[in-house]
FITOR-599388 format. One record per residue (C-alpha): residue number from 1; residue in three letters; x, y, z. Coordinates in nm, 3 decimals. Last residue first. Layout:
N
+-----+-----+---------+---------+---------+
:   i :  aa :      xx :      yy :      zz :
+-----+-----+---------+---------+---------+
: NUM : ALA :       X :       Y :       Z :
...
+-----+-----+---------+---------+---------+
end
This chain:
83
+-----+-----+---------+---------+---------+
:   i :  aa :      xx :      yy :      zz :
+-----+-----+---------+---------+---------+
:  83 : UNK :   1.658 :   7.484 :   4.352 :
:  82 : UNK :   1.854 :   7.810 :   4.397 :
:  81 : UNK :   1.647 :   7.987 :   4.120 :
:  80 : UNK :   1.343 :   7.935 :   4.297 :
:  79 : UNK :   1.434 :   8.014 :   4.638 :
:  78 : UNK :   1.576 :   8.341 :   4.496 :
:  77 : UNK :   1.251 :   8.433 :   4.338 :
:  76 : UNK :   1.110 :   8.345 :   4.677 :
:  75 : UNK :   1.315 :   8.543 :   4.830 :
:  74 : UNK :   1.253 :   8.868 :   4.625 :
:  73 : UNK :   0.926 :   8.874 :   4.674 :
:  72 : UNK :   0.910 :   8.801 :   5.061 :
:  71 : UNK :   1.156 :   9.147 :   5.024 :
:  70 : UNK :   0.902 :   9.297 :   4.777 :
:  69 : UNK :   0.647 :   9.248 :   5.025 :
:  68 : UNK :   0.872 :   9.370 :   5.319 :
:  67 : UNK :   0.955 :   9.689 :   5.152 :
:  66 : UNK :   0.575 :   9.764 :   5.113 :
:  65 : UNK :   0.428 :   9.873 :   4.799 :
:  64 : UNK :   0.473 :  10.209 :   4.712 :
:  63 : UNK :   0.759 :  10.171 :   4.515 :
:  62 : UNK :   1.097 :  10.430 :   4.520 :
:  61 : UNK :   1.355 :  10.327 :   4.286 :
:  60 : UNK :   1.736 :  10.421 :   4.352 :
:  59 : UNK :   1.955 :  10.340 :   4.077 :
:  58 : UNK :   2.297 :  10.186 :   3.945 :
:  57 : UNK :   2.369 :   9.857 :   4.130 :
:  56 : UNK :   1.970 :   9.875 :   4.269 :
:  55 : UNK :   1.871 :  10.022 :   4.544 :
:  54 : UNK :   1.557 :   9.961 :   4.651 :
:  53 : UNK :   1.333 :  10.206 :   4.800 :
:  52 : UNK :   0.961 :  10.069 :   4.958 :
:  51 : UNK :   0.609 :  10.226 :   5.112 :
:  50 : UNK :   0.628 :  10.599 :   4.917 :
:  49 : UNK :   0.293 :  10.704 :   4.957 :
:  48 : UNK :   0.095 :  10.680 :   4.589 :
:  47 : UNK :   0.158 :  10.905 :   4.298 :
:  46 : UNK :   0.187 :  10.645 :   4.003 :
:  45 : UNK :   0.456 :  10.412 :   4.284 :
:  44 : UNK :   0.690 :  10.406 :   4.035 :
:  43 : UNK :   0.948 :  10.691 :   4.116 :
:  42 : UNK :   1.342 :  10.583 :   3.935 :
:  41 : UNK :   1.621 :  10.802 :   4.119 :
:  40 : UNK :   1.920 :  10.841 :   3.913 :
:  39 : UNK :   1.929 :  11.185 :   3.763 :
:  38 : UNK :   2.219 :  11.251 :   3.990 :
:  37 : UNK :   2.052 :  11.503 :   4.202 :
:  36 : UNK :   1.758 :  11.284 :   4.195 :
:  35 : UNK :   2.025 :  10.993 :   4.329 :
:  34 : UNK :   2.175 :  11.202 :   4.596 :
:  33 : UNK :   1.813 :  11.285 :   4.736 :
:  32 : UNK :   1.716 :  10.930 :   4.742 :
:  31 : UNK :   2.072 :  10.842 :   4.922 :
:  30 : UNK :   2.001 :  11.096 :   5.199 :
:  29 : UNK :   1.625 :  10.991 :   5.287 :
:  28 : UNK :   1.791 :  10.592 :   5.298 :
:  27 : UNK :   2.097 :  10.737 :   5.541 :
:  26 : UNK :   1.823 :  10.930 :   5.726 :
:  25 : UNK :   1.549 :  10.615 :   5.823 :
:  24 : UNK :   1.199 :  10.603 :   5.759 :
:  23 : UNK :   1.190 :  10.532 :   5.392 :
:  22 : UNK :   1.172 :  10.114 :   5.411 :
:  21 : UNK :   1.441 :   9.902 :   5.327 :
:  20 : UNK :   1.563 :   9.679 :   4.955 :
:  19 : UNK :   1.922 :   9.662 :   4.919 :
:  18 : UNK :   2.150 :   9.563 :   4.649 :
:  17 : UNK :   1.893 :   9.463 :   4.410 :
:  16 : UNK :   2.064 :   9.419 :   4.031 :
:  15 : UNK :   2.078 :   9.023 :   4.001 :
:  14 : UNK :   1.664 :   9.040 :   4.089 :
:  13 : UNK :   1.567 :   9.218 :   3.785 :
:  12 : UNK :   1.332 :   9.469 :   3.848 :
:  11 : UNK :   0.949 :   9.482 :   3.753 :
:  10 : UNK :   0.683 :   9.774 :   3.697 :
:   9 : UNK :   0.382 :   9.688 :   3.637 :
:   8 : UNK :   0.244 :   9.991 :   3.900 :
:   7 : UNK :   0.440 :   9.782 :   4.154 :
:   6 : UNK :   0.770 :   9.661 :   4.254 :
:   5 : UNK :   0.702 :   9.272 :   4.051 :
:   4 : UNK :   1.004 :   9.101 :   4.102 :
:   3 : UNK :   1.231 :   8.977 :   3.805 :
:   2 : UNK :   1.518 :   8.669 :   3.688 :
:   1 : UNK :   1.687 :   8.704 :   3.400 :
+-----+-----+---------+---------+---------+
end
């Protein structure tokens, strides 16, 4: 198992990530509300801004580091294991 650091020592397994963007935008606003009302949403940023959501094959997590962090995160993990 591969894992990226989201924050607050919190880690996610790089097979799972389906999409990592920033909170500006409606679709990602809409899936973070469907996913409290499903009991699936997953907050680790320890009551900082909201910088990050990934969605993950069967929950949303919101990190407050930046989505392009853990996106230069996540490729080099993948660089790693493609090597």
């Amino acid at each position: 198992m591969k894992a990226i650091s989201v924050g607050t020592d919190s880690y996610i397994n790089t097979s799972e990530i389906i999409l990592i963007s920033g909170v500006n935008t409606n679709p990602i606003r809409n899936a973070i509300q469907e996913a409290k009302e499903k009991n699936r949403l997953w907050d680790v940023t320890m009551g900082r801004q909201t910088r990050a959501v990934i969605v993950t094959k069967s929950h949303v997590i919101l990190s407050s580091v930046a989505s392009e962090t853990i996106s230069k995160r996540f490729n080099e993990e993948e660089s790693k294991c493609n090597t």
